[in-house]
Each structure stands twice: as structure tokens, then as C-alpha cells.
C-alpha positions in Angstrom: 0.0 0.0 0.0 1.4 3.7 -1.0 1.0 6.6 1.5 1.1 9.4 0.1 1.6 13.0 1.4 3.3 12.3 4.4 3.8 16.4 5.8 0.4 16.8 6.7 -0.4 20.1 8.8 -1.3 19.2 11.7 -5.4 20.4 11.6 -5.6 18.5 8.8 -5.6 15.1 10.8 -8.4 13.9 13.3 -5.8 13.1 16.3 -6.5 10.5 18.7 -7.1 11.1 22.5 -4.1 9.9 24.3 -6.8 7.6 26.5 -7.5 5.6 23.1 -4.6 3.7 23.5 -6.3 0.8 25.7 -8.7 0.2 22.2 -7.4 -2.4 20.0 -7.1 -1.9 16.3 -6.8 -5.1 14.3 -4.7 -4.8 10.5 -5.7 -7.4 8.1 -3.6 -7.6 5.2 -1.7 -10.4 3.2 1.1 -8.1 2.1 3.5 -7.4 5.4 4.8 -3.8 3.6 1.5 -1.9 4.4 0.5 -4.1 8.4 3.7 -2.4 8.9 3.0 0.8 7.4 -0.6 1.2 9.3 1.1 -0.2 12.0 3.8 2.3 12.5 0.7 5.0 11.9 -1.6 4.1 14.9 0.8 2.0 17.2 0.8 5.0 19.8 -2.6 5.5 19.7 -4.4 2.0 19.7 -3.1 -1.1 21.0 -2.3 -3.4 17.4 -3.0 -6.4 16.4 -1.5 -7.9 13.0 -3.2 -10.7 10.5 -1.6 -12.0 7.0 -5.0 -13.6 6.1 -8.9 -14.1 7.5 -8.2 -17.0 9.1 -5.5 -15.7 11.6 -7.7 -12.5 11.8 -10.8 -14.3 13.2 -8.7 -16.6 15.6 -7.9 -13.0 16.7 -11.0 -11.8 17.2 -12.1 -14.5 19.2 -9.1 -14.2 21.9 -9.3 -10.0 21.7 -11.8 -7.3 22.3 -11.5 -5.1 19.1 -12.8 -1.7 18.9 -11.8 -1.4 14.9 -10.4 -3.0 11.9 -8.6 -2.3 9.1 -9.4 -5.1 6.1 -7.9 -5.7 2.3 -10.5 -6.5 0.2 -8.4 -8.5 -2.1 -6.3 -11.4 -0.2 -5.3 -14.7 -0.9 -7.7 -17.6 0.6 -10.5 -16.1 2.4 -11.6 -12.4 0.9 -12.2 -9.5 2.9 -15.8 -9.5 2.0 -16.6 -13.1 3.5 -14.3 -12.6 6.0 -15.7 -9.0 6.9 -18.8 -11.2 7.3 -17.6 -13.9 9.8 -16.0 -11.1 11.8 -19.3 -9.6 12.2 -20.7 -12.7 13.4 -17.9 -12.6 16.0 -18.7 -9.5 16.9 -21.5 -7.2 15.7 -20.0 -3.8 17.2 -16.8 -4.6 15.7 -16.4 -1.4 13.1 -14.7 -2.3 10.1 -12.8 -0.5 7.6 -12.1 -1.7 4.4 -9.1 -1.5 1.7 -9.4 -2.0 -1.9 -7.3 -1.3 -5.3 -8.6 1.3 -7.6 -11.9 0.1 -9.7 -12.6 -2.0 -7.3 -15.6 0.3 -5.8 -18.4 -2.6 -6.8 -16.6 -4.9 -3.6 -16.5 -1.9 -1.9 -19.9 -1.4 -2.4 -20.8 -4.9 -1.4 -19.3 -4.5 1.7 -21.0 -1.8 3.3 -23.6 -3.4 2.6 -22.3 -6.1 5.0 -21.6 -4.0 7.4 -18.5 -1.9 6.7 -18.3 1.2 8.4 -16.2 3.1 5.3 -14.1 1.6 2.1 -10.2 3.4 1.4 -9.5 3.0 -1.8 -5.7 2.6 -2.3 -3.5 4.6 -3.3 -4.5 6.6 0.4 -3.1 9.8 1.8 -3.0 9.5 6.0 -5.3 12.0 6.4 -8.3 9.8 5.4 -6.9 6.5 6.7 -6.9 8.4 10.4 -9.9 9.8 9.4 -12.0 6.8 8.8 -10.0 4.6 11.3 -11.2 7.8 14.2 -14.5 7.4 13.3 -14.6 3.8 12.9 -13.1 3.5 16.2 -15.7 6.2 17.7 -18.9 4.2 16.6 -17.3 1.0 17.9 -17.1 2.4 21.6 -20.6 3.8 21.0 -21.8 0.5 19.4 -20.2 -1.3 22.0 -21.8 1.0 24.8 -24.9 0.8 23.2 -24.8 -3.4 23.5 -23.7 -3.4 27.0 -27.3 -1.0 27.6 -29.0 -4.1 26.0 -27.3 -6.9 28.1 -27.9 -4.5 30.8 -31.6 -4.2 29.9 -32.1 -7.9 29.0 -30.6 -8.6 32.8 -33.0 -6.6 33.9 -35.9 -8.6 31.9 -34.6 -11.7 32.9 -34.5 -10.6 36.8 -38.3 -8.8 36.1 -39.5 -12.3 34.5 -37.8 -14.5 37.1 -39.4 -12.2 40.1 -42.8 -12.4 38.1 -42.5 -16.3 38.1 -41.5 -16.3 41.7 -44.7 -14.9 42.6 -46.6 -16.8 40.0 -45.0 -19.5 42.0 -45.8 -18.4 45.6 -49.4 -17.9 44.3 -50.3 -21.0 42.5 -48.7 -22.2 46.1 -51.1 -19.8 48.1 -54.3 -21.4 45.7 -53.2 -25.0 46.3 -53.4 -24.4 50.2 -56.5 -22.2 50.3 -57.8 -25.4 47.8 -56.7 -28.4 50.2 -58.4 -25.6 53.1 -61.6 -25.2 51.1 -62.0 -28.9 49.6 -61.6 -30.7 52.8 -64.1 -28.3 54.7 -67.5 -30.6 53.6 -65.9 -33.6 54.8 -64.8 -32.9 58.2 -67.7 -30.9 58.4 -69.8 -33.7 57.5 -67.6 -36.2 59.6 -68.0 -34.1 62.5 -72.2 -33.8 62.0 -71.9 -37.8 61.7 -69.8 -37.9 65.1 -72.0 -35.2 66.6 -75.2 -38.1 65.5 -73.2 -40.9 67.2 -72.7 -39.5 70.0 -75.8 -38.6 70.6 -76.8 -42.5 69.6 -74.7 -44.1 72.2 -76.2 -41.8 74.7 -79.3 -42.5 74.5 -79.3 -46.6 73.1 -80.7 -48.8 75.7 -77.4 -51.7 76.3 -77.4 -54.4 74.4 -79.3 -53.1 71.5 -78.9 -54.2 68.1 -80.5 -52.3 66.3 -78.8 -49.0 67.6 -75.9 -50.5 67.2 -76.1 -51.5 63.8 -76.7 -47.5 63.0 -73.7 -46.2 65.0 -71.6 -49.0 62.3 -73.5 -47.2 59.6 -72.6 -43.9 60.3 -69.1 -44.9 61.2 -68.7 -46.3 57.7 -70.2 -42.8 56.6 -67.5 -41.2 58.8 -65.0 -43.4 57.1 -65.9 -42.7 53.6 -65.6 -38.5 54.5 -62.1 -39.0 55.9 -60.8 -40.7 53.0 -62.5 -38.1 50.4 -60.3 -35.5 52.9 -57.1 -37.9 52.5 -57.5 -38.2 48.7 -58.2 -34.2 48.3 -55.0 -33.8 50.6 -52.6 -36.1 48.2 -53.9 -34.6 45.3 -53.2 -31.3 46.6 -49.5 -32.4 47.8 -48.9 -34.2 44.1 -49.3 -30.5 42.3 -47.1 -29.1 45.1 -44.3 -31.8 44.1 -45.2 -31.7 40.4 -45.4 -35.3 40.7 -47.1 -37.1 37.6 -50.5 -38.4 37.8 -51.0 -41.9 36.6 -54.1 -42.4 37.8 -56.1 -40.7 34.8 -59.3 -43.6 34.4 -62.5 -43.2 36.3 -65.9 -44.8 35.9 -69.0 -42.5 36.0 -71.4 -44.5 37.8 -68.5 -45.1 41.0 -68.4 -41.4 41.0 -71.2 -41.0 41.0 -72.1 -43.0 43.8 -69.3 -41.8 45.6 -70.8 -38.1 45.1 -74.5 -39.4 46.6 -72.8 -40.9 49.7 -70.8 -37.8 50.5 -73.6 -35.6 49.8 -76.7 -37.4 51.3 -74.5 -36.1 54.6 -73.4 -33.1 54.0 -75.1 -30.8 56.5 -75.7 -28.3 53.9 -78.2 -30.4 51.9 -80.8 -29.6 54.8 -84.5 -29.7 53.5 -83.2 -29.7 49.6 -83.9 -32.0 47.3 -81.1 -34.0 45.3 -81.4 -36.6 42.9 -78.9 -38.5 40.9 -79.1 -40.7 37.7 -76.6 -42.8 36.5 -75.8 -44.5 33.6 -77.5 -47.6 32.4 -74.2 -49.4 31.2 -71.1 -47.6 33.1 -68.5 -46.0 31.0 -64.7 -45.2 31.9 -64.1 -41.3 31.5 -60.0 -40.3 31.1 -60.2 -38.2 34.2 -58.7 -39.1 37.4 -61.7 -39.7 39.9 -60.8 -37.6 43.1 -60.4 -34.6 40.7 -63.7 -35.7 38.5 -65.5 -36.5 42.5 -63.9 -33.0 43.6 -65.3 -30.6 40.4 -69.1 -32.3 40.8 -69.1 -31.6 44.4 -67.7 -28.2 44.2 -70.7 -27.9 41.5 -73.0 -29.6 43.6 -72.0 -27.5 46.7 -72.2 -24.3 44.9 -75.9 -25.2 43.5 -77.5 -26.9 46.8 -76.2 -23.3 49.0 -77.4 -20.6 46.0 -80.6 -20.2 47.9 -81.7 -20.9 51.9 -84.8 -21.7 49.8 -86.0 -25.2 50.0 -85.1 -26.1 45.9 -84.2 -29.2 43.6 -80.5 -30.5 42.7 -80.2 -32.7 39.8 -77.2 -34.7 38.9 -77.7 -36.2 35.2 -74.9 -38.0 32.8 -75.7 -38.4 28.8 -73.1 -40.0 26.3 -72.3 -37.4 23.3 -70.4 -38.3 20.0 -67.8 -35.8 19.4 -67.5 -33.2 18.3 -69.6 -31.4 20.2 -72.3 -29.3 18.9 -71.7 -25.4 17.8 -74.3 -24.6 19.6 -73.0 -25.0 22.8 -70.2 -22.4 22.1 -72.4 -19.3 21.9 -71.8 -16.9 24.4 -74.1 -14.1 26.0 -75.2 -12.8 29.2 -77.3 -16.4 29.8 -74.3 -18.7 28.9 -70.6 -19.4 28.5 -68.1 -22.1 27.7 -65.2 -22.7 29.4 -62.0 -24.1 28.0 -63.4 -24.7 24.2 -59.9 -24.8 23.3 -58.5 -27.1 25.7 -61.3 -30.1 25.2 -59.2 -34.0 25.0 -59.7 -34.9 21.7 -62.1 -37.9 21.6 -64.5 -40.0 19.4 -66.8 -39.8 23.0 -67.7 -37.4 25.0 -69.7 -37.9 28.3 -71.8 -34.8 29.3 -72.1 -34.9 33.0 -75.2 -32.0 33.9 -76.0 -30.2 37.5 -78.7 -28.0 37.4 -80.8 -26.7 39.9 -84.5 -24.7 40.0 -82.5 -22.0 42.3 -83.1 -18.2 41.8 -80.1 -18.2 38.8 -76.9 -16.0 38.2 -77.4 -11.9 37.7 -76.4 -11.4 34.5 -74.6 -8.6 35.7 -72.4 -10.8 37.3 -72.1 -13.9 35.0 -69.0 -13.5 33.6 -67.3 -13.6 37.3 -68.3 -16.4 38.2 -64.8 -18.0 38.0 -62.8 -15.9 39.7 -61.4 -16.6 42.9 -62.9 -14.8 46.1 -66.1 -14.7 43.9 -69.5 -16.4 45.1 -72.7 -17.2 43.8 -73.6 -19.0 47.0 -76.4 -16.9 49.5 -75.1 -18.2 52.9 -72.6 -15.8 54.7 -69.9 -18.4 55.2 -69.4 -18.9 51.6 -65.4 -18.6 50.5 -65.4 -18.0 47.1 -63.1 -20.7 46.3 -65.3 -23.3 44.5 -65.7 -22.4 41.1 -62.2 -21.2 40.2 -60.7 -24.7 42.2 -63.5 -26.2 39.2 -61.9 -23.5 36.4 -58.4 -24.6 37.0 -59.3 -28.6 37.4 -61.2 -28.5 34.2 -58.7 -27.3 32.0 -56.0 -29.4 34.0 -58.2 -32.4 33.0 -58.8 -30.8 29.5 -62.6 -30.8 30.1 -65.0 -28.2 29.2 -68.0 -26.6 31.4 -70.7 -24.9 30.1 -72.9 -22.9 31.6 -76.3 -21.7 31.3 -78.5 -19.7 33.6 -81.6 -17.8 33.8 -82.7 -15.7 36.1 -86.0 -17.1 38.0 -85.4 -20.7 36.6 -82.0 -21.8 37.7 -78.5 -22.7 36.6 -77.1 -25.6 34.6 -73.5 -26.8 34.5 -72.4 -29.3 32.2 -69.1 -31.2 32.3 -67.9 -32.3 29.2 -65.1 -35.7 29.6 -63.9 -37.4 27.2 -64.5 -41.1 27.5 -63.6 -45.0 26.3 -65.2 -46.4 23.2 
């Protein structure tokens, strides 16, 4: 390489700030005349770094932080062009200024648009090669600065998202224990109106008789039968907290369903209401495990027997349905909705398992609440609120769907949809 016009007055060159020296400047050429040449230019101002071909220069810039570089278009082996473009895969901020002979501007031209920062063409006077390199090596430091704002930024995102999922975390944590609280309530409630009844039976039974004691066995069976529902809620609950698997994912509708008239022909809340529950003809085997199945209909059940202190009817009824299901059922307005459409088990069968009752219905001013947690369509004062979402997030865990109809003056219908065995 020539340089030409050596006595250059001295505001003619763009000088370098004596603090530039700890940036590195990396030469790229094949010919060792002009690496020594730029090298003898900028060694007091940049720390230098010398390559014959791309090879070497890459190697380089994967062992040095480089601010700028100075790269022959035309060398030997790997061009500058393709090796401008490895370089930059290096090492985006890297600023890079390219060499090339005269009528050579069309690879020039090609590598700007590859990311070049400025093209010399030779023969070059040292006024524009200290140009260019100045301001090459100025947007490096602010390229550089800028990516280090973006690392900095991205840290930041990364800490914000990791903080969000922590309390994600702590909350999912805070519903599982306010669920196990609020699922095992009916039971021991029920178990301790069953121990209040035997109590009160071995009080007053005369000795020896049979027939009293044959009810105290009864209701301790009943008593039995609660404090298992309250183990199985409890190792459910435990299972999500150790994001154990569940194997258990068959259930037959008709057990269920008998489990769910045992439980609630003693629940104290059924008082002076009416329940009634049908089953199946022929039994069927639903892909839903059957604590979380037995825990959604009595949460349903629950929430339909309390929404009036009126004396009113509870029905429990099961239909088989061939999927899919019917368009009909997605329509949404103030008088019905459809949860989890989109997250339905994809199945030949479908089993529609329906709880309606002839209660006072949902204000349609308040329908589309219904699901939200601390939320209660249930009249009684000691109502939590928890049911319906502890049915929300089952259902889509179990990729069922529950839709829900209701009228005001007539009552409320929620319908399970399971998919089922052939």
C-alpha cells in the first residue's frame, strides 16, 4: 500500500485522544509492507494487532476485544468480503474498515452493505486513513456502549420475569393451600355432623341393642368414607405441590357417581333440599382421574344446593355425546358461557355430566365472574369463594369443558364435558 503525502499540517488530521490507547485496532492484510505501514501509523494510539490472512484474523478476534479493523478487500484464501462477514458474526459492534485497489468500488460497495463502516481506496493519503479509522473506532465504543445498555436491559428482563414467576410460584402455592383448606371443609364438616349423631346415639341406646348399634356402624362407615375423600383431596393437593405425575387418569362414572350421593346425602348443607342423581345404564370409563372428577361435581354440587336458603331441587344427570360437540354450545351471552373450548381431550366420546338446579339463577350482571377466585354465587354468609375457580383450573388441567347456562328465575345448569372410552 502507497501513503502518500506524508507532511500533513497538523489540523488536517483527526488526532487520537491519548486515552484511546487501551482500544485495540486489528490490520488485516496479506502483504506485510503496508501491516507495517498502518502499524507504525496508529501504534501510539491503539493497542495493534496484525493478520496475513482471515483466518488468523478471526482466531484474533475470538481471543481479543477489538474496537476497529482495518481489512484488504483482495487477499489470498479467504476475501475480505466473506471474512468481513464472519467477523461480524464474532462480533457485531466490531467497526470495520475496508481496503481496496482502484476500480474495485463494486466490492466496496458490497461490503458496506455487509456492514463496513467506510471503504479506502488505495492509493490513500494518511489524512483519510486516520480519518476513517477515528471514526470507525468512535462508533465502535458507542456500538459497543450501546450493546452493553441491552445486556444491561435484557438482565433486567430476565431478573423482572424470574421475580414475576416467583410470585406466580408463591401464588399457584397460596391457591393450592387455600384449595386443600376449602375442599376438605365438607368432609370434616360432614364427619364431625356424623360424630355429633353418634354420640348422641350411644347416649341415649338402651345396652345391648342391636338395632342401635347397627346405626352407630353405619354412620361410622359414613365417617370413614368422608375421611378418606379428605385424604385423597390432601394427596392430590401435595402431588401439584411436588409436580409429581398423575397416573391415575381412568375413572368410571357411575363409582363417581355413587361416591358423590354418599358424600352428599350427609353433608349438613343439603338440609331440606332436594337432590337426585341418575346414572348411567351401562357404566362407561371417562380419562379423568376420579378424586379430581369426584372433587369438580361436588364443588358444582356444593355451589348449586347453598345458591338459595330456599327449600329447591338439585339434579345430577350423565348423557353420552359423540364428538364433536355441537356449535351450539359455544355461543356466548349474558345467559351462557363455555369454558376451556380450546382445551377439550380430543375424543371420538364425550360424556356430558349436567347439575342443574331450580335456584333463583346467576345476575347477569355478574355472569362472567363467576370464576374468579374470592367470587360467590352461593347466598349463605360463610361462603369462600373458592369453588368455582378450584372447578376452572381442574377442568382445563383435565382438558374438560363446562358450560354454563342460567336464567334468572329458573335456575343454573353446568355441564361437564369428559372425554370417555369407546
Amino acid at each position: 500500500m502507497q501513503l502518500v503525502n506524508h507532511e500533513i499540517p497538523d489540523h488536517g488530521i483527526i488526532r487520537a485522544e491519548p486515552e484511546k490507547k487501551h482500544y485495540t485496532l486489528l490490520i488485516v492484510d496479506d502483504q506485510g509492507g503496508p501491516c507495517e505501514s498502518l502499524k507504525f501509523i496508529f501504534q501510539n494510539q491503539y493497542n495493534i494487532l496484525l493478520a496475513s490472512n482471515g483466518r488468523d484474523a478471526l482466531d484474533l478476534a475470538r481471543k481479543h476485544r477489538i474496537t476497529a479493523v482495518i481489512l484488504d478487500i483482495n487477499m489470498a484464501g479467504m476475501n475480505g468480503i466473506e471474512t468481513l462477514r464472519k467477523l461480524k458474526s464474532i462480533d457485531q459492534t466490531m467497526e470495520v474498515v475496508m481496503l481496496t485497489a482502484y476500480g474495485c468500488l463494486d466490492y466496496a460497495q458490497q461490503s458496506l452493505r455487509r456492514g463496513a463502516s467506510d471503504f479506502i481506496e488505495k492509493p490513500a493519503d494518511l489524512t483519510t486513513i486516520e480519518s476513517a479509522v477515528s471514526k470507525a473506532v468512535a462508533k465502535g465504543i458507542e456500538s459497543r456502549k450501546a450493546a452493553q445498555q441491552q445486556d444491561i436491559i435484557r438482565q433486567f428482563k430476565k431478573e423482572i420475569e424470574e421475580q414475576k414467576l416467583q410470585v406466580e410460584t408463591e401464588k399457584v402455592r397460596g391457591d393450592i393451600y387455600a384449595g386443600i383448606l376449602h375442599d376438605i371443609r365438607n368432609p370434616m364438616t360432614a364427619v364431625s355432623a356424623i360424630l355429633e349423631i353418634l354420640m348422641e346415639d350411644i347416649r341415649k341406646s338402651p345396652e345391648g341393642c342391636t338395632e342401635s348399634v347397627e346405626k352407630i356402624s353405619r354412620n361410622l362407615v359414613k365417617a370413614g368414607c368422608q375421611l378418606k375423600l379428605s385424604t385423597d383431596i390432601s394427596n392430590r393437593h401435595l402431588r401439584y405441590l411436588r409436580l409429581a405425575p398423575n397416573d391415575d387418569t381412568k375413572s368410571s362414572v357411575n363409582d363417581i357417581l355413587k361416591d358423590l350421593a354418599d358424600i352428599l346425602g350427609d353433608s349438613p348443607c343439603l338440609g331440606s333440599h332436594q337432590i337426585e342423581i341418575q346414572k348411567l345404564e351401562e357404566d362407561i370409563s371417562l380419562n379423568i382421574n376420579g378424586t379430581e372428577l369426584l372433587i369438580i361435581l361436588l364443588n358444582l354440587c356444593h355451589n348449586a344446593i347453598q345458591s338459595t336458603e330456599k327449600k329447591h331441587r338439585v339434579r345430577i344427570t350423565v348423557e353420552r355425546l359423540m364428538a364433536p360437540l355441537p356449535s351450539k354450545l359455544f355461543v356466548e351471552d349474558r345467559q351462557q358461557y363455555f369454558l376451556n373450548r380450546d382445551g377439550i381431550h380430543p375424543a371420538s366420546l364425550m360424556v356430558g355430566i349436567r347439575v342443574e338446579d331450580d335456584g333463583p339463577g346467576i345476575p347477569t350482571m355478574v355472569f362472567s365472574q363467576i370464576f374468579s377466585s374470592g367470587f360467590s354465587t352461593k347466598t349463605i354468609n360463610n361462603a369462600s369463594g373458592l369453588g368455582l375457580s378450584i372447578v376452572e383450573r381442574l377442568a382445563k388441567q383435565n382438558q374438560t369443558g363446562l358450560h354454563v347456562q342460567s336464567i334468572l328465575g329458573t335456575g343454573t345448569t353446568f355441564t361437564l364435558f369428559v372425554s370417555a372410552d369407546l
